[in-house]
C-alpha positions in Angstrom: 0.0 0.0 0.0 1.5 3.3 -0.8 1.9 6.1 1.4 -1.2 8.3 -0.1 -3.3 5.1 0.0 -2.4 4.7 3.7 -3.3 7.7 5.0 -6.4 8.3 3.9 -7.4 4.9 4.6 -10.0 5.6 7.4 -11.4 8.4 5.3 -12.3 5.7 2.5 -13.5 3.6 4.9 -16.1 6.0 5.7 -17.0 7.4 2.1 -15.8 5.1 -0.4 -13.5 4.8 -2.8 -15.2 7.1 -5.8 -16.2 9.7 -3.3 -12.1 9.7 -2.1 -11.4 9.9 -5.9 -13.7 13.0 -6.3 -12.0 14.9 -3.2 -8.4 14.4 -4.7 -10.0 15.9 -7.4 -11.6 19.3 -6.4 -10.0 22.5 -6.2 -10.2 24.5 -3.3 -9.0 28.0 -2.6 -9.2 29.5 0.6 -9.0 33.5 1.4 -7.0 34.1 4.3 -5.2 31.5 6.4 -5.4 33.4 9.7 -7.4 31.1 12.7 -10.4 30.2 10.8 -8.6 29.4 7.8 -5.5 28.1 8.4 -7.2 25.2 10.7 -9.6 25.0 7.5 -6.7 24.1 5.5 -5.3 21.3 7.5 -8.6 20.0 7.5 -9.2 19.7 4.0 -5.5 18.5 3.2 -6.2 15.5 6.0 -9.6 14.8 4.6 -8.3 14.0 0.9 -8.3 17.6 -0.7 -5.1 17.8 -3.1 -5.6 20.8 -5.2 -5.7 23.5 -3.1 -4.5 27.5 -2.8 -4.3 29.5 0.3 -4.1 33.2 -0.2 -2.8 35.8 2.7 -0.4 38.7 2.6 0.4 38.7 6.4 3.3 37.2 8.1 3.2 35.5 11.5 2.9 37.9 14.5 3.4 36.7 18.0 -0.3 37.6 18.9 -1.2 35.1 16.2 0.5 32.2 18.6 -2.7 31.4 20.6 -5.2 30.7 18.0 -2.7 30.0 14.6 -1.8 26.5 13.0 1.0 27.8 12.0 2.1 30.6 14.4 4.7 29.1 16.6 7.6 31.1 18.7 9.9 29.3 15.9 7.3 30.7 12.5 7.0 34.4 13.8 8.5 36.9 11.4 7.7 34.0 8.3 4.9 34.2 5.6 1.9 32.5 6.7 1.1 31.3 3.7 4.7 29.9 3.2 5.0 28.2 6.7 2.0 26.5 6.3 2.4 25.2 2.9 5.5 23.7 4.5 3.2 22.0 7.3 0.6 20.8 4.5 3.1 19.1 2.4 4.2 17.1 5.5 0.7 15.7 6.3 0.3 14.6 2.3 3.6 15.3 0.0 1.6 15.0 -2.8 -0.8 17.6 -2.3 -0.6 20.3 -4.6 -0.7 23.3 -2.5 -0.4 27.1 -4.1 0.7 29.2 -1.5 0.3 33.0 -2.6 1.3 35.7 -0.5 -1.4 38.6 -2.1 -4.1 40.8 -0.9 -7.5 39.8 -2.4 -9.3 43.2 -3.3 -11.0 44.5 -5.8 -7.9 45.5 -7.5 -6.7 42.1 -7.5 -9.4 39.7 -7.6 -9.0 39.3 -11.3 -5.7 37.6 -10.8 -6.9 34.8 -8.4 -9.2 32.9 -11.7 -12.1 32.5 -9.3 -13.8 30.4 -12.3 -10.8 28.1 -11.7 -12.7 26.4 -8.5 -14.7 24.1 -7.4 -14.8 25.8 -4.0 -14.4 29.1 -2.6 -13.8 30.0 1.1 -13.8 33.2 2.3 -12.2 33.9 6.0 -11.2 37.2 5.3 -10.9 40.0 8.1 -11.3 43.4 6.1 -14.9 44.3 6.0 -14.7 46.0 2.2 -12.3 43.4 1.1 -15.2 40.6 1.6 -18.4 42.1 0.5 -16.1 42.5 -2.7 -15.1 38.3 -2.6 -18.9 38.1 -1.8 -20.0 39.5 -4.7 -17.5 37.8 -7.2 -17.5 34.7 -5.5 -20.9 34.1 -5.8 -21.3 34.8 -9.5 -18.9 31.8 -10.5 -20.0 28.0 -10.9 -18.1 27.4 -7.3 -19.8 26.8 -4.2 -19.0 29.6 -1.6 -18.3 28.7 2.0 -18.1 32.4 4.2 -16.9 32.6 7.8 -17.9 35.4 10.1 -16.5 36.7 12.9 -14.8 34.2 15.6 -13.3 36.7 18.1 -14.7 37.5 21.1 -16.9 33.8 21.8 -16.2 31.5 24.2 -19.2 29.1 23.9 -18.4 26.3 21.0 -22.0 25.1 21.3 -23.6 28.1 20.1 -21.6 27.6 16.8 -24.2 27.3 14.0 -24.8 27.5 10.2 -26.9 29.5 8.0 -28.0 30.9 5.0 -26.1 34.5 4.5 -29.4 36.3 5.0 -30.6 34.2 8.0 -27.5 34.8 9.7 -28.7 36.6 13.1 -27.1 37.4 16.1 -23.6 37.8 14.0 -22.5 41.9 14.5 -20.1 40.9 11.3 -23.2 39.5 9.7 -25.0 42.6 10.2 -22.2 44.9 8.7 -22.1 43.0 5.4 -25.5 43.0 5.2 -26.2 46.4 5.2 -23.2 47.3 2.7 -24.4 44.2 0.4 -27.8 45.6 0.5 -26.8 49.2 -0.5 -24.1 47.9 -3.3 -26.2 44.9 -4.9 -27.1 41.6 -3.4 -25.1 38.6 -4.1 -26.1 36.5 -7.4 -27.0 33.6 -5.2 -27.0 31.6 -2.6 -24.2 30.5 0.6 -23.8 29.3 3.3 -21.8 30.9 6.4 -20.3 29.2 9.9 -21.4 31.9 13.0 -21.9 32.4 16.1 -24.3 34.7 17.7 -22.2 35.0 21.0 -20.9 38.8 21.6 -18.7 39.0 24.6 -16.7 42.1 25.3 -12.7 42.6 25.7 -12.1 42.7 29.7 -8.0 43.3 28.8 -5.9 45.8 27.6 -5.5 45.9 24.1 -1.7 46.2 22.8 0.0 45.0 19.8 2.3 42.6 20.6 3.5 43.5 24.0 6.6 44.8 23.1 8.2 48.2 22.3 8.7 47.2 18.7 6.2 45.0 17.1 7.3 41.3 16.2 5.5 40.8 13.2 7.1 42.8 10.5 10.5 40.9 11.2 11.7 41.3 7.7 13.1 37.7 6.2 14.4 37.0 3.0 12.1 34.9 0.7 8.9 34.6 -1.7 5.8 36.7 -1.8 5.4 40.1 -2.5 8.2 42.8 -1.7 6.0 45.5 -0.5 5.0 42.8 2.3 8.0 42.4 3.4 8.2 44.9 6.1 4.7 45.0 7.1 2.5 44.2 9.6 -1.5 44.5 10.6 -2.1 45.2 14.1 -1.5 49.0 14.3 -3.6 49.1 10.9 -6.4 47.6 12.7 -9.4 50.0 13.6 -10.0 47.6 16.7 -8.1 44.1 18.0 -10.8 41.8 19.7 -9.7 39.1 21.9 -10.2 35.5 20.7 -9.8 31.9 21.9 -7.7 29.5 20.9 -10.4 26.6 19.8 -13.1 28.8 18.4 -12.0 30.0 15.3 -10.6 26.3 14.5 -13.6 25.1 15.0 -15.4 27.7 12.9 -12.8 26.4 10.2 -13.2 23.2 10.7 -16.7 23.5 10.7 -16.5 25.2 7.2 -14.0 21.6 6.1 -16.7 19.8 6.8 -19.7 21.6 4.7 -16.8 20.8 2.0 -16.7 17.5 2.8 -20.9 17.0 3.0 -21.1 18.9 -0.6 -18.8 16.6 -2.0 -20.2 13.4 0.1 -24.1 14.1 -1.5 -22.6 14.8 -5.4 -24.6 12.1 -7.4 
């Protein structure tokens, strides 16, 4: 038995040989690789997925350490994107895994081939930057997969999945709502991963604890130039706290509505 064959061996067991041959099969893109997505990635890659691209311009910050797949004391300063392509290949060396270090905007949404996909996952922070993947993603033949906001819950039960437009309870939800209402509704359909838990930070809120910042610890290597030197936190409008197991789970949650689409293909 070879080594691909062996590890997904339990996985067939449970949905059969052609189903296994379809996952291997399906390409999969997901839009930022931060706590929801980077745990969404493993999950895929250990369920079968081989074609897959992970997109994020950040590199790892120290803050990123509690909640992360990737963000170790050893990966801070790397690309995210980079570090855990690295990790992916490890769990299945013959996964093809496109690791691109970009921004997805409206200026570069063209470049990503969204009609390329079978699916499309969105667990992108920037509020404009996601109506915008919203409305693009959502007019291709790809099933689209959203996450909303995992910081400041607690509660894993009260994890749930919805509609977009039945989303309640979601302050995240809310936002895109309105601005999706005002610019144009998307052209169909998706489903999103919430939770309608709103707690409020009790700490103080600092960047990385230190006088100079960790994360824009300049290294040598791919991805874009202008990214080299950068780093999020002080260009955030607000920094919520977050958990360590909620926004893997809201990831992981989002691997497995991948998983059922596939599962119920005829």
């Amino acid at each position: 038995m070879g080594i691909e064959k062996a590890i997904f061996q339990r996985t067939e067991l449970l949905i059969g040989k052609t189903k296994m041959e379809r996952l291997s099969e399906k390409r999969v893109v997901i839009f930022g690789i931060g706590g929801v997505g980077s745990w969404c990635a493993e999950s895929l890659v250990r369920s079968g997925i081989k074609h897959l691209t992970i997109v994020d311009s950040d590199r790892v910050c120290v803050t990123n350490i509690n909640r992360q797949l990737m963000a170790t004391t050893k990966t801070v300063g790397k690309v995210k994107t980079e570090v855990l392509k690295e990790r992916l290949l490890e769990i299945n060396p013959k996964a093809e895994i496109t690791a691109l270090q970009k921004i997805y905007s409206p200026e570069t949404s063209e470049s990503f081939e969204l009609d390329g996909y079978d699916f499309i996952i969105d667990g992108i922070d920037s509020l404009a930057n996601k109506v915008h993947l919203i409305q693009t993603a959502t007019k291709t033949n790809a099933t689209f997969f959203s996450s909303m906001g995992a910081a400041l819950k607690i509660d894993p039960t009260r994890i749930k999945v919805a509609e977009f437009w039945k989303v309640m309870g979601c302050p995240l939800g809310s936002a895109l709502r309105k601005r999706l209402k005002k610019l144009g509704v998307p052209s169909k359909k998706f489903m999103c991963v919430y939770s309608d838990e709103f707690l409020e930070n009790l700490g103080e809120n600092a960047s990385c604890g230190t006088e100079k910042c960790l994360c824009p610890k300049a290294q040598s290597g791919p991805g874009d130039p202008d990214l080299v030197n950068h780093e999020w936190c002080s260009m955030k409008a607000q920094v919520n706290g977050t958990s360590s197991y909620m926004p893997a789970m809201f990831g992981m949650t989002i691997a497995g509505l991948v998983m059922q689409a596939i599962y119920k293909e005829e």
